[in-house]
N, C-alpha and C positions, 0 to 999 in steps of 0.2 A: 499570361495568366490562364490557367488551366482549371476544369470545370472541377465541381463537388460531387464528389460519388458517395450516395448517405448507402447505408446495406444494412438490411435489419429483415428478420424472420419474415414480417408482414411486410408489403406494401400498404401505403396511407390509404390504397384503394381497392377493395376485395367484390370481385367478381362472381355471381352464381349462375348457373346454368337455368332457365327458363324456356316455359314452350314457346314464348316468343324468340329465343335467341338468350343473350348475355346480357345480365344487369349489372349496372356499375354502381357501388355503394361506399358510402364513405365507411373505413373499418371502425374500431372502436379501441379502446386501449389510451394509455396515459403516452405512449410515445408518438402513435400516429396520427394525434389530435392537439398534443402540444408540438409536434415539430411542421403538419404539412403546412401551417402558416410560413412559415422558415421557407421551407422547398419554394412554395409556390409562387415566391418573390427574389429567387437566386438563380443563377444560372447552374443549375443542379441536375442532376439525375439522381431516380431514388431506386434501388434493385431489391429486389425481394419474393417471397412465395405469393401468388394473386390470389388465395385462398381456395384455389377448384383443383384436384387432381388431374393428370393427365391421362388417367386409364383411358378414357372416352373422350380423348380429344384429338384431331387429327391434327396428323402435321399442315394442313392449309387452314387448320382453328389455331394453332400457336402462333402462326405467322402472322392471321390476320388479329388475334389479340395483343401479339407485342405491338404492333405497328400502332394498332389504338392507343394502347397502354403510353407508347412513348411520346405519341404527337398531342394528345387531350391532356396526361396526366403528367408528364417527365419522369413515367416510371417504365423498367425491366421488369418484366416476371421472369424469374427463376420457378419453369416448374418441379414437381413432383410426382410420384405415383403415392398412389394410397397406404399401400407399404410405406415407404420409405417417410410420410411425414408420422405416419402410426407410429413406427420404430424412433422417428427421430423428434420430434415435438411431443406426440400422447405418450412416446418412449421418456430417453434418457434424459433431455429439459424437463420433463414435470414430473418424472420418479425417480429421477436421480437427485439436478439439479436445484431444482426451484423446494424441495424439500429441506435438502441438505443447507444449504442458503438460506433459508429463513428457520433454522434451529429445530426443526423436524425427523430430530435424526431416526425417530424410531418406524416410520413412512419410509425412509428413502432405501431406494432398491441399487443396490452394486451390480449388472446384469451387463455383463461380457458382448452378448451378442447387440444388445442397445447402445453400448458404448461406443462398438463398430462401426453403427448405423450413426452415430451422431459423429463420429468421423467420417463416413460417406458422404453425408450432406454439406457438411462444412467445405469437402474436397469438391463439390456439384458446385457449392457458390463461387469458390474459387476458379473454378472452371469457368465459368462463365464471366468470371469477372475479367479476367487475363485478357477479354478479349478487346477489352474495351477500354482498358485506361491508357492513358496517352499520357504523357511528358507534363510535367508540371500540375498533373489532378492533384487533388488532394480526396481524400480518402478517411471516411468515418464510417466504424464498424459499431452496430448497438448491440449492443445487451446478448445476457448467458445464451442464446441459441448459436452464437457465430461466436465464440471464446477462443475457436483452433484459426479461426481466419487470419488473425495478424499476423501470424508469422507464416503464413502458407505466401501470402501476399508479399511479406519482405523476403523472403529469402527468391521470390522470382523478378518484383523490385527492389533492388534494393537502398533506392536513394529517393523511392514516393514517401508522401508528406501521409502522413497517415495516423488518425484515432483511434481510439476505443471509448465507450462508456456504457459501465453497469448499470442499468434501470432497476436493480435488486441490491438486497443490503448484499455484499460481500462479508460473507463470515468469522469468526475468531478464528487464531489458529488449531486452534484445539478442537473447534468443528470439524474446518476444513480439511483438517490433515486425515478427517476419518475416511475422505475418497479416495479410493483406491487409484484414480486415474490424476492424482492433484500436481504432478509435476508437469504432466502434458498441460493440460488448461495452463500454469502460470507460465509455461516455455510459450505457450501458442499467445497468454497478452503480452507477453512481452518482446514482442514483434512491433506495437505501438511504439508510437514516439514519445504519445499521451494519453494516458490513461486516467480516465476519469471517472468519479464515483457522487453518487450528491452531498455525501457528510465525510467529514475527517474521519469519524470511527471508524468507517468501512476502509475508507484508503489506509488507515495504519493498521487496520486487520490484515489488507494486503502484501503489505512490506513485510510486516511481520511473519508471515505464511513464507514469501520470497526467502525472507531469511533465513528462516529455520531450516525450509525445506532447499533449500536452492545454494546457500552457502553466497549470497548477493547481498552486502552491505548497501546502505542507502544517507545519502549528505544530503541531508535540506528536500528529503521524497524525491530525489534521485539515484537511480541505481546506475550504476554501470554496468552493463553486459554484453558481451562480447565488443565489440567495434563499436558501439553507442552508450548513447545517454539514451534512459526513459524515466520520462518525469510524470510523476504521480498526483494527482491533483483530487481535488473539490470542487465540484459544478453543481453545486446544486438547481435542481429546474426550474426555470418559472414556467406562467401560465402565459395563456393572449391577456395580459389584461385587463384591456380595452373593450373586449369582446365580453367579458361576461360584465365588465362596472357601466355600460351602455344602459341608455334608458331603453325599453322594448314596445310597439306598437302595432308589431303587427297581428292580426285578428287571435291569431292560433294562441299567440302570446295573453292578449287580453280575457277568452276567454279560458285559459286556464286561470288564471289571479281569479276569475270571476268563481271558478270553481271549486278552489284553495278558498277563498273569503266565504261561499255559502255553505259550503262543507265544515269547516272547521267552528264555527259559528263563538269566533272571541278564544276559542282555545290557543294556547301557547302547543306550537309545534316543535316538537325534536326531530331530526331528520338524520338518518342513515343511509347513504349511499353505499352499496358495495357489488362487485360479482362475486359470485358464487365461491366461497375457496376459504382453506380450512388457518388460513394465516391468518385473516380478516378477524376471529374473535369475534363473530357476529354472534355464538350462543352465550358467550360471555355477559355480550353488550345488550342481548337480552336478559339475561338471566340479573345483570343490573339495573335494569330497567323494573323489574319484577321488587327486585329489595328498595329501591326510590319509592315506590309505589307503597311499599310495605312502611319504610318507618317515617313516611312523611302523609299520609291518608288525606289529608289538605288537599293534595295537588289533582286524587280523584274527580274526574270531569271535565277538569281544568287545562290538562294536556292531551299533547296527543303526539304517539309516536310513528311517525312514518315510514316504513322498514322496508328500502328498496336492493331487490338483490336480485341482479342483474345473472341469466344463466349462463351458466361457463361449467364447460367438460362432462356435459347431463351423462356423455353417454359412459363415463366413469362410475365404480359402484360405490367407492369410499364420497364422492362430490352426491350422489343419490342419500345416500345414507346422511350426508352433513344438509341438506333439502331437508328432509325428514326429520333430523333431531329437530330444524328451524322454525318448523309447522308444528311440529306439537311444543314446542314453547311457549310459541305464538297463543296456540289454543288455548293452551294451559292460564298464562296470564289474562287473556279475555275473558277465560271460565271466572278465574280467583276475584278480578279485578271490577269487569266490569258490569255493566246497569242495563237497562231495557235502553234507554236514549244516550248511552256512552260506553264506546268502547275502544281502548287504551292503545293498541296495536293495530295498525294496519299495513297490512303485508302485501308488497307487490312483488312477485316472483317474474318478473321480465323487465325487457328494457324500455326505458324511456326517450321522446325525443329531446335535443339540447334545449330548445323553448322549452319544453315544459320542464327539466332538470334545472334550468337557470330563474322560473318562476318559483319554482317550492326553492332554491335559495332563498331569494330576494323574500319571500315571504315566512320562513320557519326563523324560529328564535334563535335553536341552538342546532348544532351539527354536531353529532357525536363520530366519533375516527377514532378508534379505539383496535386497530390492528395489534396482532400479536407480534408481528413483524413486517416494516412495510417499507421498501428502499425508501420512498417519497411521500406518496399520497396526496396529489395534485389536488383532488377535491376540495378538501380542507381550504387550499389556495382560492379555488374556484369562488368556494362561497362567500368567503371575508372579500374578495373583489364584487361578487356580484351586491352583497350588503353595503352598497353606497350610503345608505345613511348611517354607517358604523353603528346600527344596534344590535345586529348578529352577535351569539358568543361559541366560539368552540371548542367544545371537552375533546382531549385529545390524548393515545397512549405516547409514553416516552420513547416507545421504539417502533412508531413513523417515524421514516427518515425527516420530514414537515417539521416534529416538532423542535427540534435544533434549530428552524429558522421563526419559531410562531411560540418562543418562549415562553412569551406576554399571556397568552390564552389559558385555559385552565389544563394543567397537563396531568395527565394519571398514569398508576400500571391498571395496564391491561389486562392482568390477571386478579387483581381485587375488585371484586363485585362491589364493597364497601365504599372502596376511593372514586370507584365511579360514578357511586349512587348521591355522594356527597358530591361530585364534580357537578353534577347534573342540576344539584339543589342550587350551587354555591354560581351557577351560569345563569341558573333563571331570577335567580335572588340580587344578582350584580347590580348594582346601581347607574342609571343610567349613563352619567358623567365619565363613569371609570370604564364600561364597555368603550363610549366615543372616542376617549383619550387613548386607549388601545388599539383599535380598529382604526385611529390614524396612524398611530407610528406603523400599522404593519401593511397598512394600504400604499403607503411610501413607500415602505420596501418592495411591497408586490409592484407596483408601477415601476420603477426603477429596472429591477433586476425581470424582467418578463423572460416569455421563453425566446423573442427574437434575441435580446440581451446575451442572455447563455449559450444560444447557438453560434453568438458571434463572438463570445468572448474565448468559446472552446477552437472555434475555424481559428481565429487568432492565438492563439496557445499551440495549437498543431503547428503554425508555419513557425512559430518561437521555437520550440522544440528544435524544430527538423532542421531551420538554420543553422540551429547551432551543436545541431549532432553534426551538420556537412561539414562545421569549421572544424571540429575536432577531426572527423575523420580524414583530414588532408594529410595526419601525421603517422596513419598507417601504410601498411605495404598496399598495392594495391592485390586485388582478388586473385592472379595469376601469382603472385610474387615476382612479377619482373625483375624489381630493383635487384636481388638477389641473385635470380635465377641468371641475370646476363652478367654480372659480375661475376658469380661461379663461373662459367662458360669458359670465360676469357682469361682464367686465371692461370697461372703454371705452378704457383706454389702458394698451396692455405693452408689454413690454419682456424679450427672452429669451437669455439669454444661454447657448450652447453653444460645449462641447469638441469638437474634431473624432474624433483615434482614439481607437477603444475608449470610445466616446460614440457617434460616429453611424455610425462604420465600424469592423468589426476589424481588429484589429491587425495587423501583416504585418512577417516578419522584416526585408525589405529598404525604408526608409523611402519610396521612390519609387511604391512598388506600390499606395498606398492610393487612389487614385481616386475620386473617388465613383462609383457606380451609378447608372443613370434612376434606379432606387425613389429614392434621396434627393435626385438632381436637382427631380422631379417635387413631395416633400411643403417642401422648401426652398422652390420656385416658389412654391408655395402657401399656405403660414406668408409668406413677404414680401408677397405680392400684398393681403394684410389691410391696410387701412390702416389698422386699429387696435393693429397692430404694427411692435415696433422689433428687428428679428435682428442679433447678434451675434455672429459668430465669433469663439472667444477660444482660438488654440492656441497648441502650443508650435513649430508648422509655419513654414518660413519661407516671405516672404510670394508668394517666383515661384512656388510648389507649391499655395499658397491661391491665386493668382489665375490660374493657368492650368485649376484644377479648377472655379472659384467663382465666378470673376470678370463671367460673365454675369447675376448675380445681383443684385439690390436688398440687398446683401449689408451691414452694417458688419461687419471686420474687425480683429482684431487678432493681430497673428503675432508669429514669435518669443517668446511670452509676455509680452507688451505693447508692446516695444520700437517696431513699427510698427504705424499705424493706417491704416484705408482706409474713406472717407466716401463715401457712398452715388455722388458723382461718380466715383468708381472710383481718386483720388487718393491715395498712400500720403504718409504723412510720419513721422519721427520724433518719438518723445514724448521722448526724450533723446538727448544730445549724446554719443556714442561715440566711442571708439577701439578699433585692432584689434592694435595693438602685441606683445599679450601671445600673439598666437597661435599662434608659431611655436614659442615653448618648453612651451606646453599640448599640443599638436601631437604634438610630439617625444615628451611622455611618454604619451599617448594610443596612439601607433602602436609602441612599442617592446612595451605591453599586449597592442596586436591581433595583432602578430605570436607573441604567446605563447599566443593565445587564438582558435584556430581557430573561425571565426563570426563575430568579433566585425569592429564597421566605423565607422569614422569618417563623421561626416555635418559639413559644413563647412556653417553660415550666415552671414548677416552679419557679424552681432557676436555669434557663439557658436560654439561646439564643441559637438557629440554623439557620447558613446562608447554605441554601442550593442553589447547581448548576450543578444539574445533567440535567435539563434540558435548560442549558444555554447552544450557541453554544461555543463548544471546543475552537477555534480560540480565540474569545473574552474571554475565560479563561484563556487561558496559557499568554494573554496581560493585564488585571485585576486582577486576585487571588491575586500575590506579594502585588497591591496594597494593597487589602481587608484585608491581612492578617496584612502587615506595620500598616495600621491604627485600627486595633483593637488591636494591641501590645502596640500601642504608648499611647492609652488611658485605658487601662488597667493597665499596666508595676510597676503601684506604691498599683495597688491592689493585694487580693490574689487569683486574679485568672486566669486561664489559656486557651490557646486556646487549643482544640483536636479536633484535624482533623480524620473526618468520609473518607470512602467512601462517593464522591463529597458534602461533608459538613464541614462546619468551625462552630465546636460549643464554646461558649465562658460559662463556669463555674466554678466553684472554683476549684482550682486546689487542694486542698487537697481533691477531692471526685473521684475515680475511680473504674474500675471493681474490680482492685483487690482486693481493699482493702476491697470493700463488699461481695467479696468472700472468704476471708480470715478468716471473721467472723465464717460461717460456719466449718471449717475446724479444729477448733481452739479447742482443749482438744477432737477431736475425732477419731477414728481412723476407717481406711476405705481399705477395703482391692481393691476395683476398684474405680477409680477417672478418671472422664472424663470431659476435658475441649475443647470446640468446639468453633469459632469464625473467621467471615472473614478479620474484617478490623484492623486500626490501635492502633482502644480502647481497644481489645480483647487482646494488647500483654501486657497489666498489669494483665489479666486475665491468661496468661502462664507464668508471672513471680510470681506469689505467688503459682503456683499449686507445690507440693513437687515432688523429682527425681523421684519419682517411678509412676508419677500420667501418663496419656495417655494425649497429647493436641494434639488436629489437627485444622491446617489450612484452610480454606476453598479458593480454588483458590490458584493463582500462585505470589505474592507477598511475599516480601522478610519476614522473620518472625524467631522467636524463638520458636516454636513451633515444637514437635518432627517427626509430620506425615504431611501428605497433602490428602486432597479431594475433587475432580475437582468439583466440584459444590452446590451448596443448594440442587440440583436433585438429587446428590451423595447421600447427606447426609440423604437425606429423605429415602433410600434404605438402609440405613446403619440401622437409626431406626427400620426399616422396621423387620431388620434381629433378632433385638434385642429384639423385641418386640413377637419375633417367639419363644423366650428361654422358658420353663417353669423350672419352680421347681429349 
């Protein structure tokens, strides 16, 4: 059993440089205060920035802080210089990222040289990491600052058990796709085994993104990509919460209640926790607090709101400037609002310690959470724990990720002043009975599901995964292609038959664009020039597209998926006797489709139809296709011919014409001591059912197949040539 490596921006532990030497401080943040419980009782290492630059530190100050860092805390610092977290934290995570993600699109900065920089650092963790994981670790990478980590990590492991999980909403795709850099980030999580988010929304925002932009289907939040499974999941976080539903006794604790009870003197408390950050709605959540006040003039005197807002990124000008809009709001409603002996708002602009955040729980009525956008919002959790006598109630917006698991509470949007000002009424107006009876079903849940619970359900979900990505991966080639490579070796006479797309070139929306490249002009040249080999081209391409790409080649082909063949003299002919009769009313029902299905394009062959729709949106596929396919069945069904489905293609041709049986031909009175049959999609498996027991077929990709081997990609397979093309004699 091998250790847990958690890796996240911060360590739980952030150190400051002082004239006495170095102070160690516990950090703050929703992940380094709900997981260091988790760490500090597991046989764990935790890696991370230790919060001080390296400009001024020598190399006998790093050595003697790691050493501290790992024997007191079970943590790595990963340092940095000042640059480098500037560019990569006050950079591309919080003007790129952290914007973009919570639906800020009009903030977010596109900047080339930040993106760089936030691939530099990702490549420093990785660096560092490499050097320390051992056989059997397992491995959990947090949130948007480490997103290129996963796969920097599998492709140097590539059989570590390994996490991911978002602490921020993951966005629609219609956000997301507005990043310039959006295919790196989903290649780099999907390095994970498991990838985790707190709410369903965010994961099917994910998949969805994967899809659209990545061409990666997904079965039950499982994608296949390249050589594995990655499974998509829902964690959402709990709290300690035993830690804050505890009775408290000690001094510091007491007298704060003492100063919360003489202060408030019988007023009902609202309370607001937040840092500083323009997602939070905190002017909103004022500016509601202002209209409550307004059409209900009763509650004057009677309330009192606590407005704690914790500083984060002062030295930022747009976070200065959202300080400032905070303060004169503030003012403004104590001007409008309040009395010589009552005033409505009280504003704490800095942090609190957890006793006294856990006593203005236990003691405030209601907790307002009213984020514009908020992956989780642990607080909210915090409070209904710490409110052991279930009379707590919480106003909360619908996009806290919190409220998907805190139904029961009073839920509002965030952007009505209105719905909020009435949430506020309708929390303090609640009847006592109906708060109690809420604040247990959700006190169960919180007790239940804690954040020990989700660290352990997620550590156990990573080794589900990754077992059963290793049991799949037993039916690939291995990384070198051995299996292949010493059967080629050894042979005296082969015979090889390949698929063109998504075989030896990817895929391309528009059927005409797929070319070959020199690299495969050059390892084709070189695979035929063997004289101890026989190549065969076996697509579904028709044959003027194969022979204007190909046709300089010692090539055998066969196009259309067998219907033509082409003999080393360059000469085509039919293997069967056709007609094209049917075409005009396949035709008609094909283009009546494209016209409804923006993307989608007809490709006219000999004696076939192709409806293609890889470039149609997914959505309006998985609600369409059934059609497309019903009515090309129901007008065909009395001829002899059939539909075969491509990758994202519905082609309509005879159905007595396939690969195999145009490969068959070849194989027929001869005998061959290596046979190899290569191919990714669904035409390809008539091509693995005529090749004989002894012959080699590989699959290309992760779909289901009779085929005896697997290779993660057309990239693979060009390496694999690569290797084969290295044999002599």
């Amino acid at each position: 059993m091998g250790k847990l490596i958690i890796i996240s921006n911060r360590l739980p532990v952030t150190i400051t440089r002082s004239e006495d030497g170095f102070e160690y401080q516990k950090s703050i943040g929703g992940l380094a205060t709900g997981l260091r419980s988790y760490q500090e009782n597991t046989d764990s290492l935790w890696i991370g920035w230790p919060g001080v630059t390296d400009d001024d530190l020598t190399e006998e100050e790093k050595g003697t802080l790691s050493k501290e860092f790992k024997e007191k805390y079970k943590c790595m610092p990963v340092f940095m210089s000042e640059h480098e977290v500037d560019a990569f934290y006050h950079g591309f995570c919080n003007k790129t990222i952290w914007p973009l993600f919570h639906y800020f699109t009009g903030v977010t900065d596109y900047d080339q040289e930040l993106w760089e920089m936030y691939v530099h650092a990702n490549t420093r963790f990785f660096n560092y990491i490499k050097t320390i994981v051992e056989e059997n670790d397992t491995i959990w990478v947090h949130d948007y600052q480490l997103m290129l980590l996963p796969q920097m990590i599998r492709n140097h492991f590539p059989d570590v058990k390994l996490g991911f999980f978002l602490h921020i909403p993951f966005p629609s795709y219609e956000i997301y796709r507005l990043l310039v850099w959006r295919n790196e980030i989903l290649l780099g999580l999907l390095g994970a085994d498991l990838i985790g988010f707190h709410t369903y929304d965010y994961a099917r925002h994910f998949l969805s993104s994967v899809r659209r932009l990545l061409g990666y289907e997904h079965n039950l939040n499982q994608i296949a990509f390249e050589n594995r499974y990655v499974q998509v999941d829902a964690f959402p976080m709990g709290i300690d919460y035993d830690r804050f539903a505890k009775e408290y006794n000690t001094p510091q604790f007491q007298e704060e209640v003492r100063r919360i009870v003489n202060s408030t003197k019988g007023e009902k408390i609202i309370l607001s926790i937040d840092r500083l950050d323009y997602t939070k709605g905190i002017p909103q959540r004022i500016r509601a607090f202002n209209e409550f006040l307004t059409r209900n003039p009763e509650y004057k005197g009677k309330v009192r709101f606590h407005l704690i807002v914790a500083p984060s990124r002062v030295e930022v000008s747009s976070y200065e400037a959202l300080r400032s809009e905070i303060s004169e709001l503030v003012s403004q409603i104590n001007g409008t609002h309040g009395t010589v002996d009552w005033m409505p708002v009280w504003f704490y602009f800095q942090t609190f310690s957890q006793e006294s955040l856990t006593a203005l729980y236990k003691y405030s009525d209601i907790l307002l959470v009213t984020p514009l956008r908020d992956g989780m919002n642990l607080v909210a959790k915090e409070y209904i724990a710490a409110r052991a006598d279930y009379q707590g109630m919480v106003v909360i917006s619908e996009t806290a990720g919190a409220a998907s698991e805190l139904g029961e509470v009073v839920v509002v949007n965030a952007n009505d002043c209105i719905a909020i000002a009435d949430g506020i009424k309708k929390a303090l107006e609640m009847p006592t009975e109906d708060k109690i009876e809420i604040n247990k079903v959700i006190h169960k849940r919180l007790r239940r599901y804690s954040v020990n619970f989700w660290a352990e359900e997620f550590i156990k979900s990573i080794d589900q995964c990754a077992d059963n990505a290793r049991q799949r991966v037993t039916q690939n080639i291995d990384n070198n292609g051995s299996i292949v490579v010493d059967a080629y070796s050894k042979a005296q006479k082969r015979i090889i038959f390949l698929d063109y797309d998504g075989t030896l070139v990817g895929f391309k929306a528009i059927p005409n664009q797929a070319k070959p490249d020199p690299e495969l002009k050059k390892l084709l040249f070189n695979l035929v020039e063997d004289p101890k080999n026989t190549v065969v081209i076996v697509s579904g391409r028709d044959r003027n597209s194969l022979e204007e790409w190909l046709g300089d080649l010692r090539l055998h082909m066969l196009a259309a998926h067998g219907l033509w063949r082409r003999e080393l003299d360059g000469e085509w002919s039919m293997t069967a006797a056709l007609d094209n009769r049917w075409k005009d009313r396949v035709e008609n029902i094909m283009q009546m489709y494209a016209d409804r299905m923006p993307g989608a394009l007809i490709e006219e062959k000999d004696y076939s139809l192709a409806f293609h729709y890889r470039n149609c949106e997914p959505d309006l596929v998985a609600v369409k296709l059934g059609e497309v396919r019903s009515a090309l069945f129901s007008t065909i069904q009395s001829m002899s011919l059939g539909i075969q489905e491509g990758n994202k293609v519905l082609e309509v041709k005879d159905s007595r014409i396939d690969k195999g049986q145009g490969a068959s031909a070849f194989l027929y009175k001869q005998e061959y001591d290596f046979i190899l049959g290569v191919g990714d999609d669904y035409t390809d498996e008539d091509l693995f059912a005529v090749l004989p027991s002894n012959a080699l077929s590989v699959k290309i990709g992760m779909d289901p197949t009779n085929a005896r081997y697997r290779l993660n990609s057309w990239k693979s397979m060009r390496v694999l040539l690569k290797k084969l093309t290295e044999i002599k004699g």
